[in-house]
Phi, psi and omega in degrees: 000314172323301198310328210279339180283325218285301175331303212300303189314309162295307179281007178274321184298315204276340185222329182125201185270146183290153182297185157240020152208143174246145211221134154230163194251097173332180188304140174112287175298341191301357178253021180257055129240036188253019168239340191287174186273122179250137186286315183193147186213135137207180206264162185268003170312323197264351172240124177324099169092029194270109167282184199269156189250137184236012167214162212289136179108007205209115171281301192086053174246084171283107168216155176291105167238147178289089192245100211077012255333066175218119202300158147220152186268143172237175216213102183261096174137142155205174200239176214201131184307333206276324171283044137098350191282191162271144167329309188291344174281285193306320165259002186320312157334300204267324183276337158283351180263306196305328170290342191280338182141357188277142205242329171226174191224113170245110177295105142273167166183155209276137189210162195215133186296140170244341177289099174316336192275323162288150186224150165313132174110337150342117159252153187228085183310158184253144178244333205211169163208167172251099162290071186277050176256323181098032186201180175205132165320332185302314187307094167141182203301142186279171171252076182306336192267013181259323193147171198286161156308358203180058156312131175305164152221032181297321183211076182288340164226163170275161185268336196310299181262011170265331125319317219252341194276289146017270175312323158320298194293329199285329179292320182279350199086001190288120156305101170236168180240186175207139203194195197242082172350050184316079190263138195232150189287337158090172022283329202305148149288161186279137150332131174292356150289326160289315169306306166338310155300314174265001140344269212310333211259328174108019180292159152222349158210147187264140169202184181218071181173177184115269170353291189318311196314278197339318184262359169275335201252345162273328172321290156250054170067007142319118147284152173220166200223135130239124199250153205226121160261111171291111182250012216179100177289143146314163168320159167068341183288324196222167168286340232252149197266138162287138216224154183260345177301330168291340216252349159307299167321294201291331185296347191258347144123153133318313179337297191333308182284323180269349162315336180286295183322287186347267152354252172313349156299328169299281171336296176281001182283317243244303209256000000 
């Protein structure tokens, strides 16, 4: 808990009081706030036990930025089980904006379609995930003061704000879809016999991040929205070999759309 204040503390001295809502962003995704006004930045090098971001497409950049003119914090970077970290490592970010104040959460993330229906440039609201990592951010001595031993996950996102994204989409024209999430560790992309699997399993896009947050910030009664930029069919969906420099590409975009989405989500949340 020291840690997580000590965190919390430095980003209230460094940007102010927290926004109340926070968007972190994925392989990609990093340029859809990069025309808005930011208010305040710091690295994640500058907050005390924030570990360092190791991939490519990921600054590990925290900022206040002015969206409509409503602050939020965005999160340029996250970290990943596959760079060698802990589950604990891995949600630390997010339980540390939440101790600072930030009351929801919206996760992108870059995913590759399992889902025929799905095409690149696609978004994809999460109704549900397959934690498929072989772990749980959870695993060890509870925080009681984070949230209980034995958190629901019944309704791991809100309907609340999976509406408003919807509503969102409609206004703007946007095509979003809605599905089910697949986080698997990765770094390999998946065998077209594992997509198969995770078909059969009920998935309908595959990644390799989201999850951990996702079961920390229900841990601690955050709500959360996660959207999905299909930057990809999985294996086996098409012949073409998969490259993460394409999946960096479709992911920038995307942006566009999703900065929009965002954006008016903010906007009904807010208004």
């Amino acid at each position: 808990m020291s840690q997580f204040q000590e965190a919390a503390a430095t980003l209230e001295k460094e940007l102010g009081n927290a926004p109340s809502t926070a968007v972190v962003l994925g392989s990609g995704l990093g340029s859809v706030f990069e025309g808005a006004a930011h208010t305040g930045t710091v690295h994640f090098d500058q907050v005390p036990h924030f570990p360092s971001v190791t991939v490519a497409g990921q600054r590990g950049v925290l900022s206040s930025v002015d969206v409509g003119g409503v602050a939020v914090c965005v999160v340029e970077g996250r970290l990943h089980r596959y760079e060698g970290r802990s589950l604990a490592e891995v949600v630390f970010p997010v339980r540390a904006l939440a101790l600072w104040g930030v009351k929801r959460f919206v996760l992108t993330n870059a995913a590759g379609a399992i889902k025929a229906d799905f095409q690149p440039g696609d978004l994809m609201v999460a109704r549900d995930h397959l934690n498929l990592l072989g772990e749980n951010p959870l695993i060890g001595p509870n925080l009681d003061q984070l949230g209980p031993r034995f958190p629901d996950m019944s309704r791991p996102y809100c309907r609340t704000l999976i509406d408003l994204a919807y509503r969102s989409a409609a206004e703007l024209n946007i095509r979003i879809c809605e599905g089910v999430y697949a986080a698997v560790p990765g770094p390999s992309y998946e065998t077209p016999a594992e997509v198969r699997m995770l078909r059969a399993l009920g998935a309908d896009a595959v990644g390799m991040s989201t999850v951990p947050e996702v079961i920390a910030l229900n841990h601690m009664r955050r709500p959360v929205l996660a959207v999905s930029c299909i930057t990809n069919m999985a294996a086996g969906m098409i012949s073409a070999q998969l490259d993460h420099r394409d999946v960096i590409a479709v992911g920038k975009r995307g942006s566009e759309k999703m900065q929009q989405l965002i954006g008016k989500i903010v906007e009904f949340i807010e208004h």
